[in-house]
C-alpha positions as CSV (number, residue, x, y, z in Angstrom):
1,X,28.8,-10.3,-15.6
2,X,26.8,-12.4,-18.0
3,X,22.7,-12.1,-18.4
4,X,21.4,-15.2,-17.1
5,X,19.2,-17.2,-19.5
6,X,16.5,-19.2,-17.3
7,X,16.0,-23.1,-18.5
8,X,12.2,-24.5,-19.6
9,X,13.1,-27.6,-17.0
10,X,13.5,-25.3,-13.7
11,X,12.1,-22.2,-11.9
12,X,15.8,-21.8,-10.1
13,X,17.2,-17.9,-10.5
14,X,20.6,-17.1,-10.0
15,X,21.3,-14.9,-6.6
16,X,20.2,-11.6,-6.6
17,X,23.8,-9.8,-6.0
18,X,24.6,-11.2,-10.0
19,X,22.4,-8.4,-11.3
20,X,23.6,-6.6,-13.7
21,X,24.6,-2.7,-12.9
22,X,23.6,-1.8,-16.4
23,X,20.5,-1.8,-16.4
24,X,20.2,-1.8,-13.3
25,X,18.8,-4.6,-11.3
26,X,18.5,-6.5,-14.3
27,X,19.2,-10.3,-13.0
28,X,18.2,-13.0,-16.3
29,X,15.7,-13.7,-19.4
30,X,13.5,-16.3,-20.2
31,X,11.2,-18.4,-18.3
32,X,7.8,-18.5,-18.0
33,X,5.0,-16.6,-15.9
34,X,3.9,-19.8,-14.1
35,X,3.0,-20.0,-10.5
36,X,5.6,-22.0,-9.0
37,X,8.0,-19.9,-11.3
38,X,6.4,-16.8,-9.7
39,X,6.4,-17.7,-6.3
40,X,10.1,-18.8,-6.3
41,X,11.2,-15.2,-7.7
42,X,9.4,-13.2,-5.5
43,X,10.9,-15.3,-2.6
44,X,13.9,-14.4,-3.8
45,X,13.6,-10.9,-4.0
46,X,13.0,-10.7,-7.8
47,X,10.3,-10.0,-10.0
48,X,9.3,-9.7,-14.1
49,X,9.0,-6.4,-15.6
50,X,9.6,-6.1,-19.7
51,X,7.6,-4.7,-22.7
52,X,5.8,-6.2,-25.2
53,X,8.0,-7.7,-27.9
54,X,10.5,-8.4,-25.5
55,X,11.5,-11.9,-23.8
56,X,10.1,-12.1,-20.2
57,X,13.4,-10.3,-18.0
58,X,14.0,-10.4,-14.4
59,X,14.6,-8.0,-12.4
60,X,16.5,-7.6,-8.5
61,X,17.1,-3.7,-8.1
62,X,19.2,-2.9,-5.3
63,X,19.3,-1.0,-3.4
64,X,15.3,-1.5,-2.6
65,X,12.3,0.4,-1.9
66,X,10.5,-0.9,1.2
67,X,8.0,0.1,3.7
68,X,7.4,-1.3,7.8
69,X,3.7,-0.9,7.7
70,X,3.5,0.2,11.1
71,X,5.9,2.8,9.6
72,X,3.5,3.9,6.9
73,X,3.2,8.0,7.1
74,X,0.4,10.0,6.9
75,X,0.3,13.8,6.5
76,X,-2.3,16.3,7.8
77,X,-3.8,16.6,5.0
78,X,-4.0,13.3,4.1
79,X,-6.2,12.3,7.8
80,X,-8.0,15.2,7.3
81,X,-9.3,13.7,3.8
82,X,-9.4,10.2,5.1
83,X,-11.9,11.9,7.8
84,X,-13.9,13.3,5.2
85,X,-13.8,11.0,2.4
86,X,-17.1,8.6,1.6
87,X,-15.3,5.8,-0.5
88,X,-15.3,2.5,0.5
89,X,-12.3,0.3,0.4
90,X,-12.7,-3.6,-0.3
91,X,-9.4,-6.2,-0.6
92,X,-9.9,-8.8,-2.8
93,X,-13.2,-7.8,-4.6
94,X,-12.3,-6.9,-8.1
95,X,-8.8,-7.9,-8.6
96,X,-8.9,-8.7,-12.4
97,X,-10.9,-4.9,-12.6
98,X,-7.6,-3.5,-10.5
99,X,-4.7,-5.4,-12.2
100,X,-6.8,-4.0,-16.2
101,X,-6.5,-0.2,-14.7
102,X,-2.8,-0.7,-13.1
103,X,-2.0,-2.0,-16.7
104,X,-3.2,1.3,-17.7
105,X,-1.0,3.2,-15.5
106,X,3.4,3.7,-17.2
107,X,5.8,2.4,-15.1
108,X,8.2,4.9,-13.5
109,X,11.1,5.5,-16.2
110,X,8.9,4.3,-19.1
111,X,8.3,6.7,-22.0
112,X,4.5,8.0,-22.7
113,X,5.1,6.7,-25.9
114,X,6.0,3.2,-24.5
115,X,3.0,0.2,-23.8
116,X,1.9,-0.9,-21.0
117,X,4.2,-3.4,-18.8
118,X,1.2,-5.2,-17.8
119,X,0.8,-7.5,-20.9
120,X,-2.1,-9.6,-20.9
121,X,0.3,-12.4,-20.4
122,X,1.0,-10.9,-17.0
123,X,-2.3,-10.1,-16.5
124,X,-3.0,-14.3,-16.9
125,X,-0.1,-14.6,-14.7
126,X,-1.2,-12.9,-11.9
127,X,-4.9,-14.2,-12.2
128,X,-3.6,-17.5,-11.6
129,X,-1.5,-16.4,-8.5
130,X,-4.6,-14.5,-7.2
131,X,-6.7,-17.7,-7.5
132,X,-3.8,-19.6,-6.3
133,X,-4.1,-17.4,-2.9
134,X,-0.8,-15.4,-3.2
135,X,-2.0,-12.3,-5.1
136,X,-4.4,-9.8,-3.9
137,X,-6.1,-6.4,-4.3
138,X,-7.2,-3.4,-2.7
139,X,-9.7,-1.5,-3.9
140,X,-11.2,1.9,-3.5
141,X,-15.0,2.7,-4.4
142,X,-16.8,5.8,-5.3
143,X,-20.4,4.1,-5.3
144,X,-20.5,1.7,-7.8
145,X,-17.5,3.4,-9.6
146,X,-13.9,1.9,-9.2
147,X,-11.7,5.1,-8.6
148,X,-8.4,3.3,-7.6
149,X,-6.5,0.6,-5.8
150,X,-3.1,-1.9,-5.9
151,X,-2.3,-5.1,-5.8
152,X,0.6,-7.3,-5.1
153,X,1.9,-10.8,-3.4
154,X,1.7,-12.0,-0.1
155,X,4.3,-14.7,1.0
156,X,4.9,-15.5,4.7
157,X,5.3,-11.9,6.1
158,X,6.1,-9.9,3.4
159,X,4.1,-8.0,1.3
160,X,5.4,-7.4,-2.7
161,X,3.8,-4.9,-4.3
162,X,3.1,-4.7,-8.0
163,X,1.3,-1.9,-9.0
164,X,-1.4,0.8,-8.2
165,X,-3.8,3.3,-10.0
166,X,-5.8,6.1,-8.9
167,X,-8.7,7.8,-10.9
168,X,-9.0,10.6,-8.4
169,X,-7.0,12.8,-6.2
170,X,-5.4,10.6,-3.1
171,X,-7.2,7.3,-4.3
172,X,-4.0,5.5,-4.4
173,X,-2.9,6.6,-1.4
174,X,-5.7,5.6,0.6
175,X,-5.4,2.2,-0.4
176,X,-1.5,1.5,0.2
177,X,-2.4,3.3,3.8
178,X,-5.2,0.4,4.3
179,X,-3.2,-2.0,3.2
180,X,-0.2,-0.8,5.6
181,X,-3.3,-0.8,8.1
182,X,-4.2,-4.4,7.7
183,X,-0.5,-6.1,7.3
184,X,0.4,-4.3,10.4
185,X,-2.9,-6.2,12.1
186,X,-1.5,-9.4,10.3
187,X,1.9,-8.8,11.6
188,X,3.8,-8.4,8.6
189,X,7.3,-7.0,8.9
190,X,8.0,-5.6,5.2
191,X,6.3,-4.0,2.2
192,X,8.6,-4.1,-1.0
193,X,7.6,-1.3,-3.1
194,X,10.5,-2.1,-5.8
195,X,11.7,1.3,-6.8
196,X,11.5,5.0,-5.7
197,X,9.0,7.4,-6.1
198,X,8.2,10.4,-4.9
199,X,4.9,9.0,-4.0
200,X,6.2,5.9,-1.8
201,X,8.5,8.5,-0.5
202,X,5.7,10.7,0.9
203,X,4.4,7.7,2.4
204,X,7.5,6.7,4.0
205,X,8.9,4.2,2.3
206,X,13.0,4.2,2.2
207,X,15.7,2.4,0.2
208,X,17.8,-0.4,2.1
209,X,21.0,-2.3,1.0
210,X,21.6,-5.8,-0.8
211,X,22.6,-7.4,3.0
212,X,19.4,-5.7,4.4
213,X,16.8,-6.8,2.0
214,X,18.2,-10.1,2.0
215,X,17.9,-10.8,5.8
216,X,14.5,-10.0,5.5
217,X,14.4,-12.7,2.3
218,X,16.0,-15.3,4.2
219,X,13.9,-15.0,7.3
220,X,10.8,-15.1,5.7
221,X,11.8,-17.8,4.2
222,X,11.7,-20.0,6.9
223,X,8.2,-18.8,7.9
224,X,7.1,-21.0,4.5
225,X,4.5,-19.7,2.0
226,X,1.5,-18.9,4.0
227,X,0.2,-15.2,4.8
228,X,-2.8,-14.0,6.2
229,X,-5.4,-12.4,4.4
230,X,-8.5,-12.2,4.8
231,X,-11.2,-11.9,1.4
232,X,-13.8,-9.7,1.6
């Protein structure tokens, strides 16, 4: 199956079950980063991930990484710290600050030796989807000191997320188990973490099929493009 190559004059994508099976999930090249580009692909279960020197590729992995927020786990030891802990967690606060440390942070399967998948370019990107009212951040505060967070895209009543960083021990965590916190408030019926880790994993987040995730697509769909969240 042929590597789609996206056209200047429309932000269509081709459906997710064309992705390639090697590399995996890879779906098309080419495009741009702009909004309306951004909000189609992540509406269609896809999202960009490449490197620097590379064109701009697309990506649909399947089968997917997701999360029911209600579902979201939380060990022993992780209450007992949460009933300990001082930080303070803010959404929305400091995303540029957030998106600079996830860029920072090597994707799963890149190389130490590799850059960062977080170009600036992306970085611009997701700036403008964050002012547009689609992208957002969680952060986690040690005083004054910005010790870890995520962020990702809301659209309708599911959650996409990008990327997250933690400077110490269980910062990260902490915020993907406020954010699970405050899209189960909201109502929202999926968190797509992408791809496996042993860290979503402890968390509880599973893999689900092709026909699975895309039920999910297609009813949110009709819910349109507006999610609620609240700024701090």
């Amino acid at each position: 199956m042929p590597l789609y190559q996206l056209r200047a004059d429309s932000i269509a994508f081709p459906p997710i079950n064309e992705a390639l099976e090697e590399p995996a999930g890879l779906l098309a090249m080419g495009g741009d980063l702009s909004v309306e580009r951004l909000i189609n692909a992540y509406q269609s279960g896809i999202f960009p991930w490449y490197s620097e020197g590379e064109p701009i590729l697309w990506w649909a992995p399947m089968p997917r990484m997701v999360l029911a927020p209600e579902q979201v786990r939380i060990s022993r030891s992780m209450m007992k710290f949460m009933r300990k802990q001082t930080y303070e967690v803010t959404y929305d606060c400091a995303f540029q600050q957030v998106i600079k440390q996830c860029a920072k942070t090597l994707r799963k399967g890149q190389p130490e030796s590799s850059a960062t998948w977080i170009l600036p370019d992306m970085q611009i990107a997701y700036t403008r989807l964050f002012d547009a009212g689609y992208a957002h951040s969680i952060e986690v505060w040690d005083g004054p000191t910005l010790v870890g967070g995520l962020y990702g895209v809301a659209i309708g009543k599911l959650f996409f997320g990008e990327s997250m960083f933690s400077h110490r021990s269980n910062a990260s965590k902490l915020a993907f188990i406020r954010l699970a916190g405050l899209l189960t408030k909201w109502q929202f019926e999926l968190i797509d973490c992408q791809l496996p880790t042993d860290h979503l994993v402890s968390l509880g987040a599973q893999e689900i099929g092709l026909s699975k995730f895309q039920e999910y697509l297609n009813s949110n769909n009709q819910c349109g493009l507006g999610s609620h969240w609240d700024a701090c």
